[in-house]
C-alpha positions in Angstrom: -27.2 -85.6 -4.0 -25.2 -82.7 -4.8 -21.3 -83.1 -6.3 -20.6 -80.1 -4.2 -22.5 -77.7 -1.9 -21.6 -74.2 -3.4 -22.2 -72.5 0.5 -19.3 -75.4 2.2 -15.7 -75.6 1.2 -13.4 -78.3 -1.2 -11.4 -78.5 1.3 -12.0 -81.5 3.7 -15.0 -82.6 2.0 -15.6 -86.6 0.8 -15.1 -87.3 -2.7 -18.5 -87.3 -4.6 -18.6 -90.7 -5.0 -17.5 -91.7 -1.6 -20.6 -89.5 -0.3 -23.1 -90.9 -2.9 -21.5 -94.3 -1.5 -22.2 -93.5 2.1 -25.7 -91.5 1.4 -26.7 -95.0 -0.4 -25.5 -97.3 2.5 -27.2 -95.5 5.3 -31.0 -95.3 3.3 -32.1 -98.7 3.7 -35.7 -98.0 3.4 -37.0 -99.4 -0.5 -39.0 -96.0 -0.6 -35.8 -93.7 -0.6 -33.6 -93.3 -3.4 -29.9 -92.1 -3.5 -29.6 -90.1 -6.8 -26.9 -88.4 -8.5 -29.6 -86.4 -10.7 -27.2 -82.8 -10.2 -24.3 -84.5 -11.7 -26.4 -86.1 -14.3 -28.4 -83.0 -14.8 -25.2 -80.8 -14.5 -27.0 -78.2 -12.2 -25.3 -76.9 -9.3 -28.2 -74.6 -7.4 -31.1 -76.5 -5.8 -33.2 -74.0 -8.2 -32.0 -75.4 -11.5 -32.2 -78.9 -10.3 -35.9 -78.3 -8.9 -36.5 -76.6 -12.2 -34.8 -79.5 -14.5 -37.0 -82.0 -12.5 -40.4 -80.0 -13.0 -39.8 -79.7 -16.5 -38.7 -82.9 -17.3 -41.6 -84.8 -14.9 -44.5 -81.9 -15.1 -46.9 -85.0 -13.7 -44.8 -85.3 -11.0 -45.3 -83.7 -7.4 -42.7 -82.8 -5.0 -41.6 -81.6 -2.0 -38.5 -80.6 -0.9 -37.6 -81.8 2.9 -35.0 -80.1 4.7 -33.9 -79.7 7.8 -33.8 -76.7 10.6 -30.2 -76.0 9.7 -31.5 -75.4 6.3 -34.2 -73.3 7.2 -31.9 -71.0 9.2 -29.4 -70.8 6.1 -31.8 -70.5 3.1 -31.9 -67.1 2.2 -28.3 -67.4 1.6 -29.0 -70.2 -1.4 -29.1 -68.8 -5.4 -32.7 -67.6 -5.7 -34.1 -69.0 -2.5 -37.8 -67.5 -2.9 -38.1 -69.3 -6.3 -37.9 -72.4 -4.6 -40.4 -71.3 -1.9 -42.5 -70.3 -5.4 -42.0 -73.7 -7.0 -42.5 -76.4 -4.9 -44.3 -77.5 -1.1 -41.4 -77.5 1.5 -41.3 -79.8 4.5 -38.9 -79.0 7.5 -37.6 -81.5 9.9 -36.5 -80.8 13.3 -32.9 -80.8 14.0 -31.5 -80.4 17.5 -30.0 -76.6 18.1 -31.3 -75.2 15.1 -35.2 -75.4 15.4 -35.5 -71.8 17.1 -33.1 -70.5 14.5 -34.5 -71.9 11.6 -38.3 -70.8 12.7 -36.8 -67.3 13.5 -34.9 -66.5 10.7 -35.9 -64.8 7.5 -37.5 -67.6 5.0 -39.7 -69.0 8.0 -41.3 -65.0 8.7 -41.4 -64.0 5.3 -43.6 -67.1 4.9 -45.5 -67.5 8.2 -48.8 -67.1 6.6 -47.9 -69.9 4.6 -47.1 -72.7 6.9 -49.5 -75.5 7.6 -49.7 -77.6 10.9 -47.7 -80.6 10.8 -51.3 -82.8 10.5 -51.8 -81.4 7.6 -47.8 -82.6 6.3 -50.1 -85.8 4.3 -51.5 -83.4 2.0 -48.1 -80.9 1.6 -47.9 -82.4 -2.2 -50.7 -81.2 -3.4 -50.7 -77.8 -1.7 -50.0 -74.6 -4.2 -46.7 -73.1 -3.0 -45.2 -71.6 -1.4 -46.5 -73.8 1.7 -44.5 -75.6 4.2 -44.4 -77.5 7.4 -42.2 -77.8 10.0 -41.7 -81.1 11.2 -40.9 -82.1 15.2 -39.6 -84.9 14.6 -38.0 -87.0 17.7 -34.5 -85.3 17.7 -30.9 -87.2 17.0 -28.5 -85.2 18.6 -25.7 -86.8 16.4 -23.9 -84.7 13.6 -23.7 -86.0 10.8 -19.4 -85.9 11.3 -20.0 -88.4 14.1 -22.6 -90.7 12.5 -20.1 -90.8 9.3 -17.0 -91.9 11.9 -19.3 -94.4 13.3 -19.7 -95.6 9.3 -16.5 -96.1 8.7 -14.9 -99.8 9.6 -12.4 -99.8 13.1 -9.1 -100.7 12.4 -8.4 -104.0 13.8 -6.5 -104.1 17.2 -3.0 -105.8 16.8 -0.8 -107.5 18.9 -3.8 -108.4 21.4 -5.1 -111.7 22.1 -8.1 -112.1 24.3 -7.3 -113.9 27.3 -9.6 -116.4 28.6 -11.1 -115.4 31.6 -11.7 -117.7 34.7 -13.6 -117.7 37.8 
């Protein structure tokens, strides 16, 4: 998890650790793990991060999973066709951006490089760039709304609940 995405503003935005808090809270799956690694690794572009984590674990294959709203933004990112170079990418359906994403730049430049979601098993071990796009049974929350729904309700004062009779 990022200390701050360089394409979003300061203003508004979750402290860090309040977001790593949250980030943690919500993955309740064993198998995922809520890291700090760009604050520990000082790295502020996806591109140094993947490129701190490939030299440091060179055994070590990844892929990076984003979503459609990604996809449709990428070629806005610090070197965004060195991470298309360097590592498998696996795109996950997000409602209102899937036609954006698939029709923007990143998804035609690399077309001829996208494999069919039944072959997503095997995206590790695929030479990049390859990728995948992912549709995945759709939330149609934002990410705003499932954070509101995170946060603990105020308790009500100055109501008792009345007994009800019949």
């Amino acid at each position: 998890m990022a200390p701050q995405n360089p394409l979003k503003p300061v203003r508004g935005m979750a402290p860090f650790a309040k977001r790593l808090a949250a980030a943690r809270a919500v993955a309740r799956d064993p198998r995922i793990r809520v890291l700090d690694l760009e604050a520990r690794l000082g790295t502020r572009y996806t591109i140094d991060t993947v490129t701190a984590l490939q030299r440091s674990l060179p055994r070590t294959r990844f892929v990076f999973l984003i979503g459609a709203d990604i996809l449709a933004q990428i070629r806005h990112w610090r070197q965004w066709t060195r991470i298309f170079a360097r590592l498998p990418i696996a795109v996950l359906a997000r409602p209102t951006y899937c036609l954006k994403g698939l029709a923007e730049l990143a998804a035609q430049r690399y077309a001829h490089r996208r494999v069919a979601p039944g072959a997503a098993r095997g995206l590790a071990a695929m030479k990049p760039p390859a990728w995948v796009f992912l549709p995945i049974r759709l939330d149609v929350h934002s990410a705003t709304e499932i954070r509101s729904h995170a946060r603990p309700k105020p308790a009500a004062r100055g109501r008792r609940k009345q007994r009800q009779t019949r």
